[in-house]
N, C-alpha and C positions, 0 to 999 in steps of 0.2 A: 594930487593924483586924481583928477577930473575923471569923472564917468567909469569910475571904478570903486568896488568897494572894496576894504583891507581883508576883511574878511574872504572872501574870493578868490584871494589870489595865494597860488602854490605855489612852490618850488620843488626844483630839482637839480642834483648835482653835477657841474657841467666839468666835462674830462680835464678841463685844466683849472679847476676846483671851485670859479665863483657857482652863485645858488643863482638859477636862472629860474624867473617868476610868469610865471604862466597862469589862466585863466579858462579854464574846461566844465562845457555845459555838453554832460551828456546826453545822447539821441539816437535817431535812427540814423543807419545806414546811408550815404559815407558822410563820413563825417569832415564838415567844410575847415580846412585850417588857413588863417590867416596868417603872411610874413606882410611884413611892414618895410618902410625904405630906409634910407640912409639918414643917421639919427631922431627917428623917428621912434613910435613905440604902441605898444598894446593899447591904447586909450586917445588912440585917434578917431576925429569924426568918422572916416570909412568902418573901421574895426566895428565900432561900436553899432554903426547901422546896420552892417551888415549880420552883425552875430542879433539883432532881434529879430531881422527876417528870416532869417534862418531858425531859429529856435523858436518863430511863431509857423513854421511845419515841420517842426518834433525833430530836424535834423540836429547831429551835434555841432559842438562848434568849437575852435580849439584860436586863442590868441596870445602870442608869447613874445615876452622880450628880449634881446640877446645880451649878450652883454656887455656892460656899458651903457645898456640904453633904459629908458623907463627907470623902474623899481628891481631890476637886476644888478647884482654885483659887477663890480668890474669896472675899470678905467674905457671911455670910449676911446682912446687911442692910442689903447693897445690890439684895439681889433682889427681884425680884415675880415673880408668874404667869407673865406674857406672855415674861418673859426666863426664868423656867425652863422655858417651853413651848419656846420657839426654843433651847434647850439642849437638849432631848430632839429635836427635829428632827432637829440639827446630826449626834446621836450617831447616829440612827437612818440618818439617810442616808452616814452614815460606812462602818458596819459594816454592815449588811442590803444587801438586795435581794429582791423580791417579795415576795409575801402575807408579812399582818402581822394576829397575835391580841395586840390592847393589853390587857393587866392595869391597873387604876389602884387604887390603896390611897388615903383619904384625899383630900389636894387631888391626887396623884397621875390620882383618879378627873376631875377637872378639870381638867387636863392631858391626858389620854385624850381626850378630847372636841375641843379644841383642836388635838392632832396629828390625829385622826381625819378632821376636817374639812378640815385641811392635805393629809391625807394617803391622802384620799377614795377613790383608786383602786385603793390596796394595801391597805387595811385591810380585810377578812374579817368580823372578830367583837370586840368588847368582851366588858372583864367589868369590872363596879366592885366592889372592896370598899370598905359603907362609905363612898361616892363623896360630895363635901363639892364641888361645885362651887358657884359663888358665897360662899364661906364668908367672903370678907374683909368682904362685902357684911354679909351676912344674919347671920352667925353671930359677926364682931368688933364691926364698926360699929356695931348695932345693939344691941349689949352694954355697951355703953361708956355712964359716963353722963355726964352736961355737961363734969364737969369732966375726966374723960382725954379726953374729946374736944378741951378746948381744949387742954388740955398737948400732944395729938398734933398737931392744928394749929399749935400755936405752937412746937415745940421741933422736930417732924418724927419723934418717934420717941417710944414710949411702952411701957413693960417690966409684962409680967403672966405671973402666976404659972400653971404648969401642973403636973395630973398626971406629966408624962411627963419632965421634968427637971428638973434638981437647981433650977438660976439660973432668975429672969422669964428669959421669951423677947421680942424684941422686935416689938413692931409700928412699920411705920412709915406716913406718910404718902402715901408712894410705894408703896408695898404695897396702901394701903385703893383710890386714885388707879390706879394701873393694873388693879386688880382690878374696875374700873365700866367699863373698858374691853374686860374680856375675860368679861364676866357671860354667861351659857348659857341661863339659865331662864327670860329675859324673851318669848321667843318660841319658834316652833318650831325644832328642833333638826334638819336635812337629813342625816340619818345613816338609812342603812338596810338596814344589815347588822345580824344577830342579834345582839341584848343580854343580858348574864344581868348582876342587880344582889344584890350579898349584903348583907343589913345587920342589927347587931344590935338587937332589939327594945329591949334595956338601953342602947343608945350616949347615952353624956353627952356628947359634944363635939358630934356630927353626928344631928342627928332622923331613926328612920327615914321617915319624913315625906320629908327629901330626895330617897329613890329613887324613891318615887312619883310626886312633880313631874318628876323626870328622864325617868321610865318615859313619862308623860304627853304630854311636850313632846319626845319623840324619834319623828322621822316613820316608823321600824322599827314593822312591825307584829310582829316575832316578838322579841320585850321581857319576857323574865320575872322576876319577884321574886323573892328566899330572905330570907323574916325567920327569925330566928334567935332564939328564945326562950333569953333570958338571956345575951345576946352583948353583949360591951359592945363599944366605939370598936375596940380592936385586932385584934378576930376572929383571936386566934393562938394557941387552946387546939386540943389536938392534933384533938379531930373538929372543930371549924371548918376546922382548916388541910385535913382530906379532903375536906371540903366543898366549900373553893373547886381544889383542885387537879381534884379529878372533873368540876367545871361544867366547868374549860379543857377536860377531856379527852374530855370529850361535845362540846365546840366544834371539838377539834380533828380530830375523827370524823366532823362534819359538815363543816366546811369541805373538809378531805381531801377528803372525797367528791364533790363540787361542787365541785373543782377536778378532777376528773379528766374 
């Protein structure tokens, strides 16, 4: 468990009963929470950089894992979206209290969205890195040809190979199936607090192309883009990672303000 201490890390009990592990540094006003991507976890380069600049101007900073993933209970492939969106809720209103600056990395960025709307009254500002929502949709499904489609339909689970890990990761059927229920793009988006979206012009996994439709379909009029020339999927070389910590920190400059 890299760049984390045991001691640190809490839990809380997630409505369909694993103990989801969470890490809260409390601070000023709003308080920045990190979602992370698709098998991913609390104790990523991003996470970790970002919650010291953040916590080196007094803001709080909230980082959790859903489950299945990291040092959280749970099997990863029994999860989907929606239950790791009501995992991130469960943690949020565990640990916090007032204004709230969502981070989303990845599907993390579709999860943002999800709590945001949940979470309508306390959320401030977004920030996506990279933001893949609808991706089980548009970026699996649609990848697939006849024949992993019917092995995914007919067996309920189907394993493909990634940059980012050793073993295929799984997709399952229930993953593709709850992801048509929590789809963001198909209409407008009722969010309208300031956005800022980072994406790299180089991303192989997620088109920049996504932030655009995002940017599009979010009823925020104050929505800005950063393409990143020669950024690929993970944006965690060391001037991206200033990049996206400065966006928060012009966010959290503006919110402060308009919250006084």
């Amino acid at each position: 468990m890299s760049g984390i201490a045991r001691e640190q890390v809490r839990y809380v009990t997630a409505r369909t009963g694993e103990r989801l592990a969470f890490q809260y540094t409390p601070g000023r006003l709003p308080t920045v929470v990190f979602l992370s991507g698709y098998a991913s976890d609390m104790s990523g380069s991003k996470a970790l950089y970002l919650e010291a600049r953040v916590r080196a101007r007094g803001h709080g900073f909230l980082r959790l894992d859903y489950s299945g993933h990291g040092v959280s209970e749970g099997d990863f492939i029994d999860g989907c979206v929606g239950r790791w969106a009501d995992d991130a809720l469960t943690v949020i209103r565990e640990a916090t209290s007032g204004p709230l600056l969502l981070v989303g990395s990845s599907m993390g960025g579709w999860i943002m969205l999800i709590v945001a709307r949940e979470l309508a009254d306390r959320v401030r500002a977004l920030v996506g890195i990279a933001a893949a929502p609808d991706f089980t949709e548009e970026l699996m499904w649609h990848s697939l040809d006849a024949t992993q489609r019917d092995e995914l339909l007919t067996s309920g689970e189907l394993y493909l190979d990634s940059d980012y890990v050793d073993d295929p990761y799984p997709v399952t059927s229930k993953l593709i199936a709850d992801g048509r229920d929590q789809l963001q793009l198909q209409d407008c988006i009722p969010l309208t607090c300031p956005v800022r979206l980072i994406h790299g012009l180089e991303d192989n996994d997620v088109p920049w192309r996504t932030s655009i439709t995002l940017a599009e379909k979010l009823d925020s009029r104050d929505v800005q883009i950063t393409l990143v020339k020669g950024g690929g999927h993970r944006l965690a070389e060391a001037e991206q990672l200033t990049l996206i910590a400065e966006t928060i920190e012009q966010l959290l400059d503006v919110v402060s303000e308009s919250e006084r």
